[in-house]
N, C-alpha and C positions, 0 to 999 in steps of 0.2 A: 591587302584589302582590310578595310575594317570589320571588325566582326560587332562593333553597335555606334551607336551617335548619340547626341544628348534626345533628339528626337525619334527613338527608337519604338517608344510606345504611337506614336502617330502611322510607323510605319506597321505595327502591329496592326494598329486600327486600318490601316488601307491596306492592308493585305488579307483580310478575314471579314472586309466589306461583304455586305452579299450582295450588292452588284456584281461583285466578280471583277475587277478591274485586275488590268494586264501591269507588268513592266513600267509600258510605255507610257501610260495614263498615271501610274502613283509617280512616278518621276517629273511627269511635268505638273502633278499637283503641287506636290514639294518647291519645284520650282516657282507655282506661282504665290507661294505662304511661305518665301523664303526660308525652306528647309532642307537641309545639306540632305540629299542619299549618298553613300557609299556605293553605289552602283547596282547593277541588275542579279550580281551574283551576291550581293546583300540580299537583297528582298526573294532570291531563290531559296537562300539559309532560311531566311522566317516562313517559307511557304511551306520547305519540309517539316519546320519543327512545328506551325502550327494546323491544328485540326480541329477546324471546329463543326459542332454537331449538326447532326442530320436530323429534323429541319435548324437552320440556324435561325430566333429570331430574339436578336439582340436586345430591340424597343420591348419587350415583352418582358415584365415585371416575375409576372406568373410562369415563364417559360424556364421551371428551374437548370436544366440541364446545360440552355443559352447563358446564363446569369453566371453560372458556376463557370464557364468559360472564360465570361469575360474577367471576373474576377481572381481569377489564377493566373490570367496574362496579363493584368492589372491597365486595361481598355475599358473596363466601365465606365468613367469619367467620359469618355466622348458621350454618351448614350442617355445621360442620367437627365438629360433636359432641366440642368440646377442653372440657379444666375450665376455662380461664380463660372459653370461651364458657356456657360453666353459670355460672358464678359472674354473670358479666355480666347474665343471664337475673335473676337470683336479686335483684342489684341494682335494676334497672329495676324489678322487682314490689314493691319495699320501698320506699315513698315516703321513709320516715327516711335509707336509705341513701341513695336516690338524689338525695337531697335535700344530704346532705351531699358525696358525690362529685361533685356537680353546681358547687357552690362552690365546692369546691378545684379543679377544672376551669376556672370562670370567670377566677380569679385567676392561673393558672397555678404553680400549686404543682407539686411534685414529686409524681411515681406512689406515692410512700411515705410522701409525707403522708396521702392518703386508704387509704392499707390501716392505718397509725397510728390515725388517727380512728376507722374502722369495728370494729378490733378493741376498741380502749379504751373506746369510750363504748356500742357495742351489742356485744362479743364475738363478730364476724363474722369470719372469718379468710378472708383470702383474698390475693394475691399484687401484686406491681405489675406482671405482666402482665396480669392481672386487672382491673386499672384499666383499661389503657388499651386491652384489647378490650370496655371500657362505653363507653370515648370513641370508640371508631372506629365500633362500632355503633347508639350510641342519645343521643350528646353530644360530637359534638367541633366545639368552639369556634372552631376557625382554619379553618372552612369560609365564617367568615362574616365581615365587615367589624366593626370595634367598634362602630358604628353600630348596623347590623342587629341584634349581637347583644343591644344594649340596649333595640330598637325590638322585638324579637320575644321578649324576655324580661318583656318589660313587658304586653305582647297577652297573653303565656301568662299572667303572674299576675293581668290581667283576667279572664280566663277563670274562673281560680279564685275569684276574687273571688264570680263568679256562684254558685257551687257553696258557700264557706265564710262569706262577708261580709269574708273578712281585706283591707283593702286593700292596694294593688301596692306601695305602699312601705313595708309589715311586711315582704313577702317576703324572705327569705337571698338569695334570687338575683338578686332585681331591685339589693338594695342592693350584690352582688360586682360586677354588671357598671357600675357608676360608678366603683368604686374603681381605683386603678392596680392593676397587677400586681406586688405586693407581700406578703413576710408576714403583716406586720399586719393584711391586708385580711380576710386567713382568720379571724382573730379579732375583728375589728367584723363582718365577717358572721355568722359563727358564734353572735355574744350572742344577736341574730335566733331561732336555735335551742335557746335555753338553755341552751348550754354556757360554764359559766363562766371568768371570763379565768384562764389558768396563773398558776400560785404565782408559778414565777420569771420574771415580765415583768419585762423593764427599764422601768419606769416616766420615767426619766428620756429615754431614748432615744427613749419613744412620744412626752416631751413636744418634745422637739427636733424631729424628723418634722411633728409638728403646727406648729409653729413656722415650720417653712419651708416648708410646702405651703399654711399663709397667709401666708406673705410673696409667695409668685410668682401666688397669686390678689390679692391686692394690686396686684400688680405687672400683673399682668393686665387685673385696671379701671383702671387707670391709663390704659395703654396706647390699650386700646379706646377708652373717652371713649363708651359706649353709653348711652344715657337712665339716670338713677338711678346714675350707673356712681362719681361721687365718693360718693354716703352708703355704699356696699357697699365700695370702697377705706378708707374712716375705718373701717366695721367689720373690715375686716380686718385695719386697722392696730390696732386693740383687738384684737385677739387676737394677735397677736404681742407687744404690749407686757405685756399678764396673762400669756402664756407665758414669755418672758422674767424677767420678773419673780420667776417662782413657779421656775423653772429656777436662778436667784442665790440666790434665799432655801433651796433644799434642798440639802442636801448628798449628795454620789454615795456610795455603796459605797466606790469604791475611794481618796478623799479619807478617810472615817471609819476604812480600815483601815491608810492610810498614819500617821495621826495615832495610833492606839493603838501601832504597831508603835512608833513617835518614842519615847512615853511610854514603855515599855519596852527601849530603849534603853540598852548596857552603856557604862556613863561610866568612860573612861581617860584617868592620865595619864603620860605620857611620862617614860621612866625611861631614863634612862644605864643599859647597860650595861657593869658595870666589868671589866677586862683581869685577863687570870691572873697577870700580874705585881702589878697592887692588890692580889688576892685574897691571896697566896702572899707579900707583902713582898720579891720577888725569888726565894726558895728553891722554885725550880723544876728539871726538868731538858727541855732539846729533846730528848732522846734519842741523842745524837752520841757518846756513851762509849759505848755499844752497839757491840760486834766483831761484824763480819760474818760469815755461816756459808763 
């Protein structure tokens, strides 16, 4: 069982609700705002560990004893009636959105990548503090071991699985939390999405990346010596030698613009300049017969 999720403060929050909501009911809420529970003997854990006061009233500014609670289980942010907590809201109900702030989150991209994304591909406008009160409330990643988060990312797109037939490795999100934490990550995930790759990629640069992230898995079954582990070293050693390859045989940008600039190139050559005495045959004057004032 897991003992938390990236969305563990949501389940705080539905668990210290004062409605009073059951199991059954924060389960299928999760379910319907696409967020993984760890099951009933999760949310059993947070019922023991939290307590909140007697009267609870959360909305109540002035109710310090409620404030002090929420603030020590770090659930204020649902309560706070701010825009970035509207916008947050707004996210989470938008599978597209949440789908794509959810992978720029994986990868660790910047607050500004995902307000970037949301506005340009679905014209959602909204802030990078806005981002990152969706990750403190309903996704944030660094609550959980890399491990976890690819073992419980994987459980979630089974889930879905049940629900659409897509399997767990079409998912954007299952394929962000394999990848490093890297640019490019955002954009192999992203194809996932059908967003297609930028005009201006450095193609050559993606091939270089490629190139050495199979060298040190290369390097890696070498190492281990695990069953099968020399035939996946020979493939990895093909891939380095076709990347290499195709990296020699293209030419960069900035090789094709050094060689046009060459070809246009102003050709001099080297001229004596001749003295005022050459010029003049002598009949000059230094100015010395000039009377001073």
């Amino acid at each position: 069982m897991f003992t938390t999720c990236p969305a563990d403060r949501y389940f705080r929050y539905l668990v210290t609700h004062p409605r009073g909501y059951d199991n059954e009911a924060i389960i299928a809420a999760a379910a319907k705002h696409g967020r993984y529970c760890p099951g009933p003997d999760y949310l059993d854990a947070l019922r023991d560990e939290l307590t909140p006061p007697r009267p609870f009233r959360p909305r109540s500014k002035k109710h310090k004893a409620s404030q002090r609670f929420l603030i020590e289980h770090e659930i204020d942010g649902f309560y706070d009636g701010s825009e970035e907590t509207k916008r947050a809201w707004e996210i989470v109900k938008n599978p597209r959105l949440c789908e794509t702030v959810e992978v720029n989150l994986i990868v660790g991209a910047p607050w500004k990548s995902s307000v970037f994304a949301l506005r340009t591909r679905y014209a959602f406008e909204c802030t990078e503090a806005a981002i990152q009160r969706f990750s403190r409330m309903f996704y944030d990643a660094l609550l959980v071991s890399v491990t976890d988060l690819r073992a419980i990312t994987f459980q979630q797109a089974k889930q879905r699985q049940e629900r659409t037939g897509m399997p767990p490795y079409m998912d954007p999100r299952v394929i962000a939390s394999r990848l490093p934490r890297a640019g490019f990550s955002v954009i192999l995930a992203s194809l996932k999405m059908g967003v297609p790759i930028p005009k201006n990629t450095d193609h050559a640069k993606l091939l270089r990346s490629a190139r050495d992230a199979a060298a040190l898995r290369m390097l890696e079954e070498s190492l281990v010596g695990a069953p099968g582990a020399s035939r996946r070293a020979a493939d990895w050693a093909t891939t380095v030698r076709i990347t290499s390859e195709i990296l020699e045989a293209s030419t960069e940008p900035e090789t094709e613009l050094r060689e046009a600039l060459r070809s246009i190139e102003l050709v001099t050559e080297p001229i004596k300049t001749p003295t005022i005495a050459e010029l003049t045959d002598g009949n000059f004057s230094d100015g010395s017969f000039i009377e001073p004032n």
